[in-house]
KOLVOMI-994566 format. One record per residue (C-alpha): x, y, z; residue in one letter. Coordinates in steps of 0.02 Angstrom, whole numbers, plus 50000, padded with zeros to 5 digits. Layout:
XYZa...
//
This chain:
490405076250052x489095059850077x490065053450202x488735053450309x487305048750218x486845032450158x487185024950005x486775013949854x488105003049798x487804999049630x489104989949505x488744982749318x490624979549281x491154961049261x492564953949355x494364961849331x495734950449270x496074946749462x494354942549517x493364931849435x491884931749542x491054948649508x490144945049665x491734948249761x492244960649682x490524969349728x490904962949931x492464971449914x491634988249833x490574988749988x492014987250110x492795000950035x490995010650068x491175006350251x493005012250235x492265029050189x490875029750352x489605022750220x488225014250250x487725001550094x485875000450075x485724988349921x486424984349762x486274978349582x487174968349443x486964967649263x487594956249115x488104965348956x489504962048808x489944979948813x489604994148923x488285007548858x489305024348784x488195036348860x487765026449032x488985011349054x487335001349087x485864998548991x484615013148979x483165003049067x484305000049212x484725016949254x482795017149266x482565002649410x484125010449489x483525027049507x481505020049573x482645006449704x483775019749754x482125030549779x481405016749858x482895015549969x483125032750010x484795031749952x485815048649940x487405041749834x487605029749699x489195020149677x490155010849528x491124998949543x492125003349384x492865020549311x491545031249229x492065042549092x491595060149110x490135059548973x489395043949067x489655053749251x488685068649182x487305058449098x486975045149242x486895061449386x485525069449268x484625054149255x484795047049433x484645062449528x485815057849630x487735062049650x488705046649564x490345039749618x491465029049532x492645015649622x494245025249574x493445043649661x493175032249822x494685023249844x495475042349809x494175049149942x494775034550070x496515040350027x496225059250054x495625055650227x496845044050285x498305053250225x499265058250394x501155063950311x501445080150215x501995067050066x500455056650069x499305071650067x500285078549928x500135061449847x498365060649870x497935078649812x498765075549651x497915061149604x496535065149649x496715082149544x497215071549375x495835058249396x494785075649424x495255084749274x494445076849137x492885073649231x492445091649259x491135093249172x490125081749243x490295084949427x488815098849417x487765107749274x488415125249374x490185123849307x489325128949125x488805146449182x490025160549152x491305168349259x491215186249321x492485197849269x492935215049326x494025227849291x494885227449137x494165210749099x492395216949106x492775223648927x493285208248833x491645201348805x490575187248881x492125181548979x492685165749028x491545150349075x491595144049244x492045127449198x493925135749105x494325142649285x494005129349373x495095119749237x496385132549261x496495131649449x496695113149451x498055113749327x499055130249433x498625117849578x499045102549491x500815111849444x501415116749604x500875099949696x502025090049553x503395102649612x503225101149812x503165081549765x504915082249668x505555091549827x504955078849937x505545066249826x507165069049838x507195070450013x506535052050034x507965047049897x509305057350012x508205044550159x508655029250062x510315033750012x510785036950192x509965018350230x511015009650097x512525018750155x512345009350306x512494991250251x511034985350347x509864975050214x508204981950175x506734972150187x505114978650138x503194973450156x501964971050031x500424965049972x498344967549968x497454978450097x497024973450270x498454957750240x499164961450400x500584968950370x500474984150516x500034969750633x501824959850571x502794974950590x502114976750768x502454958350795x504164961050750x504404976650851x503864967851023x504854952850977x506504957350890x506474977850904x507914987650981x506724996051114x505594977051148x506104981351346x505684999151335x503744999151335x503485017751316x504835019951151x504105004051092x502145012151091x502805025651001x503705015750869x502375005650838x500975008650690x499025008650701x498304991750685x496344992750634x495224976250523x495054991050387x495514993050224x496745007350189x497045009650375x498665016450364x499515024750191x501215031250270x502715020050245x503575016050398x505405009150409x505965002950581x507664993150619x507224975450680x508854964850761x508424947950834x509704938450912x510634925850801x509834934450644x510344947450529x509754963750588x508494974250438x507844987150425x505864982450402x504684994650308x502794995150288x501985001250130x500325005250070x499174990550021x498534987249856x496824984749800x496004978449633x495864991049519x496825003549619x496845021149511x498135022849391x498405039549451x498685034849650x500035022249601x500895034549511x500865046549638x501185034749761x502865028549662x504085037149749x503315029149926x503385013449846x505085014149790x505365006649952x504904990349884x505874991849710x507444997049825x507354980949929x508184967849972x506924957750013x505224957449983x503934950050092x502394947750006x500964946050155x499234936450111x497864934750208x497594916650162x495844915550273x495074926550156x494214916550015x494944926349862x496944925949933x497204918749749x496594934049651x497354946449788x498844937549762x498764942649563x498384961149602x499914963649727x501254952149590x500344964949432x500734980249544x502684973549585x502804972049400x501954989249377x503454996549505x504674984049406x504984978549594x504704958049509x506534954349504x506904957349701x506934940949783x505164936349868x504624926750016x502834923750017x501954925850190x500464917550236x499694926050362x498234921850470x498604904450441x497624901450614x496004905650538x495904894150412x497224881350454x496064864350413x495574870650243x497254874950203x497884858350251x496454849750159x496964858049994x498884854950030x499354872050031x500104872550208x501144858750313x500424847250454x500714861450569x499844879250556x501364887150560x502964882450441x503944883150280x503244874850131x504034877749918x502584889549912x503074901450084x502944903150267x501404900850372x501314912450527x500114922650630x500534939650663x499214944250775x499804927750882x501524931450850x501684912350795x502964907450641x503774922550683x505304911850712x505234902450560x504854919250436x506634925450535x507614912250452x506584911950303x507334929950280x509164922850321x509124911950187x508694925050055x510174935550132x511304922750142x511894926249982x512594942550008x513434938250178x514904930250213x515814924050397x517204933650443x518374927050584x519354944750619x520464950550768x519904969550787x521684978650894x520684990751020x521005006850922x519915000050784x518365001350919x517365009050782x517304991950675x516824983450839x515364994950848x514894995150647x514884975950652x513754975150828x512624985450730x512644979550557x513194962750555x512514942950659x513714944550788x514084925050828x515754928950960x516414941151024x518054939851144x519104949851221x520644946851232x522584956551268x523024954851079x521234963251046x519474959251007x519024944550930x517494943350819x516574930950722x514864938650625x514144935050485x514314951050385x514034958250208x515294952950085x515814970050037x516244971550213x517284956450248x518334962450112x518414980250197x518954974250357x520294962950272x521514968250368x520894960250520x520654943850464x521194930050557x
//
């Protein structure tokens, strides 16, 4: 609604578990403004114990706030905490000015960069459940009463505005929870399909704008199926943009380099400090993906200052998903940007790009380390594959084609007898082609 307006960007909160520095946590706030086409005209901190009941800050605060945003000509005020609905109401009668809380603009961000039916279903149920409660202080109008006609017009004063708009949410809220179960189970009946088919799953996590659409790219144009078709590679690839939130739809593409284990390689939605309660739950089913996995690849942008505390946001939010126990390879990415200071504090080999205890170092953007993150992932897999040395008659062409596709194809002869074949292949499936083994 203030998209496109200015705004104040105003925060009292002191540093979440994750970031210590409130001051980054108030940089951060402000991206997300930008996120939303905002434009942040100033800001302001203060130091309490405890925040104020009826304002979250002090009562001579919300003065100076509301003569700077005056001042400033500011047409939205922002917090960088959630404000409970007596504290919206209060602080919007005193500012004159609408008031937003960080949870309402990371959902707003959400809401319009939702491009699936799912994710807009996602979206419009958390951002109905985070709205509920906080009715009544969206606008002093919601307090007048409703019209009523007909045979209602005899039953008294009739219903305040503020009961049907609670009403409508929850009808709203009702059927959204029901299209989500639908689509739910669809994405299950997705996965179930995927895990039928052997191939390991490897899936991407970790803090917004990490680079994680730019590795998936880099792994398309390197080790894709369609890297020599230019045209089906375009379309398989996802948007890249130096934005936060700048994609929400999980994408889940088959990657098979040569002399690897093929995957298949999915993208989900970043995280962010203090991401709503409400979005992660309605984002659970999306990432599933994660839980579901084989592998996890946790991507950091280690050139951005506060990598640490990111890091501690994405490892609560795997615990959140109980997605902890899946083996983890830590990816460094961006390693280019900041390679000296990373060397200086011994976080990151001689090189810019390697394998150290703590992870791989790579670039995705320069599609360097690419190699080494490849048999990072072989290592973790390693354990559920086996070699299988198997002589394959030619009426069993079917296996020949299951293990092309799902297994590291290291020979492959043929001979009168039959075809011979030596992969690297799940263990379940060296037991299921028994029968052929040499």
């Amino acid at each position: 609604m203030y998209n496109n307006g200015s705004s104040a960007d105003l925060s009292v909160d002191g540093p979440s578990p994750a970031f210590r520095d409130i001051s980054s946590s108030m940089e951060e706030l402000a991206r997300l403004a930008q996120a939303c086409d905002m434009e942040v005209v100033g800001s302001a901190i203060q130091n309490m114990d405890r925040p104020n009941t009826a304002f979250y800050i002090g009562p001579g605060k919300v003065g100076e706030i509301a003569e700077e945003a005056a001042f400033l000509k500011a047409q939205l005020v922002i917090f960088d905490e959630s404000l409970s609905p007596a504290q919206l109401r209060n602080l919007q009668r005193e500012l004159h000015l609408p008031v937003m809380d960080r949870s309402t603009l990371i959902l707003q961000i959400f809401a319009a960069r939702a491009k699936s039916r799912e994710a807009r279903l996602q979206v419009e149920a958390a951002q109905l459940q985070y709205m509920l409660p906080r009715l009544v202080g969206l606008h002093d109008a919601l307090t007048r009463q409703g019209g009523a006609s007909g045979s209602m017009s005899s039953k008294g004063e009739g219903e305040k505005q503020l009961e049907l708009d609670r009403r409508r949410l929850e009808q709203r809220l009702h059927a959204l929870h029901r299209e989500l179960k639908e689509v739910e189970q669809e994405r299950r009946t997705q996965r179930k399909k995927r895990a039928d088919g052997n191939i390991p799953r490897v899936a991407m996590v970790g803090y917004t704008n990490a680079g994680k659409s730019t590795l998936m790219n880099a792994m398309l144009e390197l080790y894709g199926e369609d890297k020599g078709d230019p045209e089906t590679l375009k379309q398989k690839q996802v948007m890249v943009k130096d934005m936060l939130f700048a994609t929400l739809d999980t994408t889940v593409r088959r990657i098979a380099p040569e002399g690897h284990h093929p995957f298949l390689l999915s993208d989900t939605v970043g995280f962010v400090n203090k991401l709503p309660h409400h979005l992660v739950e309605a984002f659970k089913s999306t990432l599933e993906e994660a839980a579901e996995a084989d592998v996890i690849l946790h991507v950091m942008d280690c050139s951005d200052p506060m990598w640490r505390e990111q890091k501690l946001v994405t490892e609560k939010t795997l615990r959140d998903l109980k997605a902890d126990e899946v083996p983890r390879i830590q990816v460094f990415n961006k390693a280019d940007l900041r390679s000296l200071q990373l060397r200086e504090e011994q976080v990151m080999p001689g090189a810019v790009y390697g394998k150290t205890h703590q992870g791989v170092f790579i670039s995705a953007e320069e599609k360097q380390g690419m190699d080494i993150l490849l048999e990072a992932i072989d290592e973790v897999l390693a354990e559920r594959y086996a070699e299988a040395d198997l002589m394959i008659p030619y009426s069993a062409g079917n296996v020949v084609s299951y293990l092309k596709d799902n297994a590291n194809v290291t020979l492959m002869e043929y001979l009168p007898e039959g075809v011979h074949v030596v992969a690297s292949c799940r263990k379940e499936d060296r037991e299921r082609f028994a029968i052929y083994q040499i």
